[in-house]
LUMVEX-315481 format. One record per residue (C-alpha): x, y, z; residue in one letter. Coordinates in steps of 0.2 Angstrom, whole numbers, plus 5000, padded with zeros to 4 digits. Layout:
// residues N
x=X; y=Y; z=Z; code=A
...
END
This chain:
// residues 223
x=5061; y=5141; z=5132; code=X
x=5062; y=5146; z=5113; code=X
x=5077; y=5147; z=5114; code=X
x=5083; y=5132; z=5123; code=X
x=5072; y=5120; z=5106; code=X
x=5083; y=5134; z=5094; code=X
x=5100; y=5127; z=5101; code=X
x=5095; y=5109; z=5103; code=X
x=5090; y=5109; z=5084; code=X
x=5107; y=5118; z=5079; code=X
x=5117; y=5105; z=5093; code=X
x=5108; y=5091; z=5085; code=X
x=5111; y=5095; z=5067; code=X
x=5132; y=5098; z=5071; code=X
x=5132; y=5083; z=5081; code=X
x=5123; y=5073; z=5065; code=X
x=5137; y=5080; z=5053; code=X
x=5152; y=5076; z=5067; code=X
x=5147; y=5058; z=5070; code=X
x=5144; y=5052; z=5052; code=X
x=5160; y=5057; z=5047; code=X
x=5169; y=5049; z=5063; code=X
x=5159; y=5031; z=5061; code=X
x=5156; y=5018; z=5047; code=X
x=5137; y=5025; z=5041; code=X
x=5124; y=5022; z=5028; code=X
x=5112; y=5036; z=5023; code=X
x=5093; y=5033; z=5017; code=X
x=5080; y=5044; z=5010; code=X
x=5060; y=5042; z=5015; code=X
x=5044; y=5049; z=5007; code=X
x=5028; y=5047; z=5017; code=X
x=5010; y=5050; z=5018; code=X
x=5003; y=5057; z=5035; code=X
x=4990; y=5056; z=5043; code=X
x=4985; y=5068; z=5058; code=X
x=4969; y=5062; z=5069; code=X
x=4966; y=5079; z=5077; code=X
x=4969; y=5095; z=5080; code=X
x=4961; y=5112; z=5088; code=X
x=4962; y=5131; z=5082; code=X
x=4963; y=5141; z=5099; code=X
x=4950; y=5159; z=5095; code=X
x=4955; y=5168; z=5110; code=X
x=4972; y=5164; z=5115; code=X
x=4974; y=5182; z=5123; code=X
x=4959; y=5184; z=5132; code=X
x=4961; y=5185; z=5150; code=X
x=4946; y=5176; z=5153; code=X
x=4949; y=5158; z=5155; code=X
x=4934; y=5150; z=5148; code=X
x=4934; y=5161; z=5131; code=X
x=4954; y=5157; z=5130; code=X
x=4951; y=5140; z=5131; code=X
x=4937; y=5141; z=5119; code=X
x=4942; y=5131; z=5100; code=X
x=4938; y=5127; z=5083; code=X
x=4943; y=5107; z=5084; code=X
x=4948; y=5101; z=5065; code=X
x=4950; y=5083; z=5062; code=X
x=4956; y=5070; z=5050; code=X
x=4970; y=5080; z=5043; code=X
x=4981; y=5073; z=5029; code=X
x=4997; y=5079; z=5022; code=X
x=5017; y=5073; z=5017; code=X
x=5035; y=5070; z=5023; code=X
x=5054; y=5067; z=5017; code=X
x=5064; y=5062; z=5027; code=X
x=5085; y=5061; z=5026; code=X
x=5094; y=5051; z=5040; code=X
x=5111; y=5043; z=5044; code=X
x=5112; y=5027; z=5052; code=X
x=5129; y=5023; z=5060; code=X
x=5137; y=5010; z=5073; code=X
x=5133; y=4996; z=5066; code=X
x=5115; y=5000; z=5062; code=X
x=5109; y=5002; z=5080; code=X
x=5107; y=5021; z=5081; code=X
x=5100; y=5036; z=5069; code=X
x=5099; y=5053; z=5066; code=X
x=5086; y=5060; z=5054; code=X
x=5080; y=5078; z=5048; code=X
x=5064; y=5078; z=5043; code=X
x=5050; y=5092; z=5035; code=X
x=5032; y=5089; z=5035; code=X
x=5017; y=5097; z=5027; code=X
x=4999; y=5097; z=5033; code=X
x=4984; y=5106; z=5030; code=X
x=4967; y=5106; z=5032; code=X
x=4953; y=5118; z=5030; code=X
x=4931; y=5115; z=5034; code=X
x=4917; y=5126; z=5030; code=X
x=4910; y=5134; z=5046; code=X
x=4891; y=5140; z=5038; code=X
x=4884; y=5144; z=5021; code=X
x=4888; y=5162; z=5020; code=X
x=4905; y=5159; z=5012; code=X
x=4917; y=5158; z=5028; code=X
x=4929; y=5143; z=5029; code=X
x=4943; y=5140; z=5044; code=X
x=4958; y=5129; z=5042; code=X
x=4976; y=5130; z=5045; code=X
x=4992; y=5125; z=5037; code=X
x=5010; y=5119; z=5046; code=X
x=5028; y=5115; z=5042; code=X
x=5036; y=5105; z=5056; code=X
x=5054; y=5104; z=5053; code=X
x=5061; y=5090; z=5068; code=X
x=5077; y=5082; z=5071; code=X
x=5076; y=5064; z=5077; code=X
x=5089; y=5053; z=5086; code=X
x=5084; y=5034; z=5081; code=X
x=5088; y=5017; z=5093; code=X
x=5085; y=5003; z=5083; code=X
x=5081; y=4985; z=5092; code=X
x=5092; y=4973; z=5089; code=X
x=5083; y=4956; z=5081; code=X
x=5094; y=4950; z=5071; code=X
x=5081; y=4949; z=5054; code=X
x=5090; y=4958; z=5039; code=X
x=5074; y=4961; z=5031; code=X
x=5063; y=4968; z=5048; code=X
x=5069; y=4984; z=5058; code=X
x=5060; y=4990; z=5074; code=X
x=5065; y=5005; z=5081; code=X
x=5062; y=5020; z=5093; code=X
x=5066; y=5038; z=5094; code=X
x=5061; y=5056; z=5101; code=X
x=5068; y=5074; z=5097; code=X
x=5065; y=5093; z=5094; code=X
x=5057; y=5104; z=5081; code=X
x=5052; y=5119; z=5075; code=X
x=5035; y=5124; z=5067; code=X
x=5028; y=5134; z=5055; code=X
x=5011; y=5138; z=5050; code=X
x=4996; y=5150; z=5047; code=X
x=4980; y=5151; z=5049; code=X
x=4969; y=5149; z=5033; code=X
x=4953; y=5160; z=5036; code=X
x=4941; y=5167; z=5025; code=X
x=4926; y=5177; z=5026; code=X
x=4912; y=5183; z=5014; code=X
x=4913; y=5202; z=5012; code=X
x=4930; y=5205; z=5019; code=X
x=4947; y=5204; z=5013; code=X
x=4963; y=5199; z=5020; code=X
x=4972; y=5213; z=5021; code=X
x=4987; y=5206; z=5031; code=X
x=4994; y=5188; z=5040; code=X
x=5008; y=5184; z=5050; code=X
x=5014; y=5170; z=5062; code=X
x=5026; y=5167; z=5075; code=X
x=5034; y=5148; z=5074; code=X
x=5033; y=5136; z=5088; code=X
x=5045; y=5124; z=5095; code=X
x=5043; y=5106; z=5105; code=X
x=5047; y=5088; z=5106; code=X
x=5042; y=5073; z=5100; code=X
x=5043; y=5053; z=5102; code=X
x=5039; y=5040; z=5089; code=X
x=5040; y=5022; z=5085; code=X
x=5040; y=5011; z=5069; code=X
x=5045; y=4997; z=5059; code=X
x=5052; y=4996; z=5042; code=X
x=5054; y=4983; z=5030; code=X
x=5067; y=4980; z=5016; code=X
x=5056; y=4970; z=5001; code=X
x=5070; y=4974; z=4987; code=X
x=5087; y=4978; z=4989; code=X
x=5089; y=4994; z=4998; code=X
x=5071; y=4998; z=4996; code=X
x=5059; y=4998; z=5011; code=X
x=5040; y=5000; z=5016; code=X
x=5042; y=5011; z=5032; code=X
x=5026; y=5013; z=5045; code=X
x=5026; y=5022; z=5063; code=X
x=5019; y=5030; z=5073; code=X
x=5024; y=5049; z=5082; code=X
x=5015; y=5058; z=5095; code=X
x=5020; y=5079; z=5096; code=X
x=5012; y=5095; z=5103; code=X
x=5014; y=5107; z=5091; code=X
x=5009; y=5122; z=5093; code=X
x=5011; y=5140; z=5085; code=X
x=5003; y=5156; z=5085; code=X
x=4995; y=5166; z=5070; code=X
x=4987; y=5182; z=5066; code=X
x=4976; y=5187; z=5052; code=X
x=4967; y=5204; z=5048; code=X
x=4953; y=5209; z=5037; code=X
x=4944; y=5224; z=5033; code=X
x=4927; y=5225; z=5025; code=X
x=4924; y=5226; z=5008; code=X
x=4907; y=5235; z=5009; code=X
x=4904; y=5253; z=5011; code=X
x=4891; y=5250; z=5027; code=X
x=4907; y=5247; z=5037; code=X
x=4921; y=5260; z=5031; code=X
x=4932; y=5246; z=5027; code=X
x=4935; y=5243; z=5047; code=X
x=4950; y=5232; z=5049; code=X
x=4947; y=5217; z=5063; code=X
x=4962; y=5208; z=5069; code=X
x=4958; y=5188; z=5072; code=X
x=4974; y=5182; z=5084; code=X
x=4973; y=5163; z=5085; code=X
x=4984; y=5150; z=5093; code=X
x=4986; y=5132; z=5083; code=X
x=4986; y=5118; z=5095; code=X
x=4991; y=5099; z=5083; code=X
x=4992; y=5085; z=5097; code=X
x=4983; y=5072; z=5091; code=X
x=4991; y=5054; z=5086; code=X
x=5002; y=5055; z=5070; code=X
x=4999; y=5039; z=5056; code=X
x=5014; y=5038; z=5042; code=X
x=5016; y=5024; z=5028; code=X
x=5031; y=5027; z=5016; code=X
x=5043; y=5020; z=5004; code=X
x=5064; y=5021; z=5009; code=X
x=5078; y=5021; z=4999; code=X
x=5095; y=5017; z=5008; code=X
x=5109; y=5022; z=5001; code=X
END
């Protein structure tokens, strides 16, 4: 499956280049503010119990940013976008120093359809694509130190749905709504950092689940 997401992405990004160059386009740039209503850091992912591998840390409310480039062509109607995002969140879990949190980089293509209303200031459209996700898990824990992290990326769809409207020139105030399951799994290793426990090493595997509803307000210059 990973490797069906990895040629869609690469599809998607030679067909953007191919049909801007075959059609009258217009290009624009987008910087946004995110926001992210829920998410859930799996503990277990591995275990081959079902209840402890469904067991989760759920983090809410998480904020972060985006830029955006995308071509529009055919007469305004359809779209094609790269865009990367950056989110991250982390809560304190008691009060003997140990904090949970994760970080993400989605990197997404988006085809855009555009509804036609005949408004030169309002434009409403729709769209859906692939991605690819990175991230890490940010852990801490009092009287350990990370020795070691990694991660393995994750890839998916998603479908979205905004409006944007031109209040100067080629400037624009840009606000939609995206729903994605993104997904990707994490490892993080610690040893101890006090004498009692011969600096044992634990290994924390952990899978990060962000599907919850996905806010953005931003500003777009087209070009």
């Amino acid at each position: 499956m990973f490797y069906f997401y990895k040629k869609i992405l690469l599809y998607s990004f030679i067909f953007l280049l191919l049909v801007s160059h075959a059609t009258a386009q217009r290009n624009s740039l987008s910087s946004k503010l995110i926001y992210v209503s829920s998410s859930k850091i799996y503990l277990f992912p591995e275990a081959s119990d079902l209840i402890l591998r469904k067991k989760n840390l759920p983090i809410e409310n998480i904020w972060g940013i985006s830029i955006e480039y995308r071509r529009i062509f055919n007469e305004d109607k359809y779209g094609l976008g790269i865009n990367i995002d950056y989110i991250r969140k982390t809560i304190n879990l008691n009060t003997f120093g140990t904090t949970d949190g994760f970080w993400s980089i989605p990197i997404e293509v988006t085809a855009y359809f555009f509804i036609p209303l005949g408004l030169e200031k309002w434009k409403i459209f729709m769209g859906g694509g692939v991605g690819a996700y990175l991230g890490g898990r940010l852990l801490t824990k009092e009287n350990s130190i990370e020795s070691s992290s990694g991660s393995s990326p994750g890839y998916g769809i998603h479908i979205l749905g905004g409006i944007e409207y031109y209040f100067y020139r080629q400037f624009a105030i840009k606000t939609q709504m995206k729903f994605r399951d993104l997904s990707f799994k994490t490892s993080n290793k610690f040893y101890s950092n006090q004498d009692d426990f011969n600096n044992t090493s634990i290994d924390y595997k952990s899978r990060i689940n962000v599907d919850g509803m996905i806010l953005e307000l931003g500003i777009v210059y087209s070009f």
